[in-house]
C-alpha positions in Angstrom: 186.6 38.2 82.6 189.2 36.0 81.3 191.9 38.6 79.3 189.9 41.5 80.2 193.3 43.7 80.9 194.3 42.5 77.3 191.1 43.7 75.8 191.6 47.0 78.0 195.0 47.9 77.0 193.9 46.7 73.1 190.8 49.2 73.2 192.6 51.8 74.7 195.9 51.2 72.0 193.0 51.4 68.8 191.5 54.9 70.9 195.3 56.3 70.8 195.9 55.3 67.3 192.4 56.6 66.5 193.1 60.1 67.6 196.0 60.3 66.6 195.1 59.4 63.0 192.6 61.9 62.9 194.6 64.9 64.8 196.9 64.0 61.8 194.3 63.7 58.9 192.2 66.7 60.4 193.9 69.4 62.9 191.7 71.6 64.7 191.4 75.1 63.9 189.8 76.8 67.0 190.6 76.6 70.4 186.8 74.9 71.2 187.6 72.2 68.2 191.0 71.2 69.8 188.8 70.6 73.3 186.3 69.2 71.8 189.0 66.6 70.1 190.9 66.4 73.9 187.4 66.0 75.6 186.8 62.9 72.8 189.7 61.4 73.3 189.5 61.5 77.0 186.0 60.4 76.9 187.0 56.6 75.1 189.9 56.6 77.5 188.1 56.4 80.4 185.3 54.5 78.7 188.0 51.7 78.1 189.8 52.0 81.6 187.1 52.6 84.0 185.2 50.3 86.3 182.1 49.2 85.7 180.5 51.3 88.7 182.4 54.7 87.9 180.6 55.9 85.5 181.4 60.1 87.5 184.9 59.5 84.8 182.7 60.6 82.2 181.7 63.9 83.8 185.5 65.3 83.3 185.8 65.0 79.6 182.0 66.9 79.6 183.4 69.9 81.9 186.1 70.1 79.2 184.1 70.1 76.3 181.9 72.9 78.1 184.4 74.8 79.5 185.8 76.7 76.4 182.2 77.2 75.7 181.3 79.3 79.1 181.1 82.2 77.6 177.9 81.1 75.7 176.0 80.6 78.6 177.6 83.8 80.6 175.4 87.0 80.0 177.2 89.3 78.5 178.6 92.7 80.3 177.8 96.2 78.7 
């Protein structure tokens, strides 16, 4: 596609400025809120930069969003 890195770098420029306006506007307060936030953010990164056929980039910001939360799905000891 004709300016296809242009649009790339563009999209991935309004993601940055994105977050960074709502890291700003909102800080998290927990632990899981900031990876959730980091997980987002990484997320529309790789959205913007990946190729077409590598859609397995996606799977990394979803093991970060659900790795803080492990201890939900671990049974508990005692």
């Amino acid at each position: 596609m004709p300016g296809g890195r242009a649009i790339a770098v563009a999209a991935l420029a309004a993601t940055a400025v994105g977050m960074a306006a709502w890291l700003l506007a909102r800080p998290p307060r927990t632990v899981v809120a900031a990876a959730d936030r980091v997980a987002l953010g990484l997320a529309l990164a790789m959205w913007c930069l990946r190729p077409a056929t590598r859609f397995g980039y996606l799977v990394y910001p979803l093991v970060l969003a659900a790795w803080f939360r492990r201890d939900r799905f671990l049974p508990s000891s005692g």
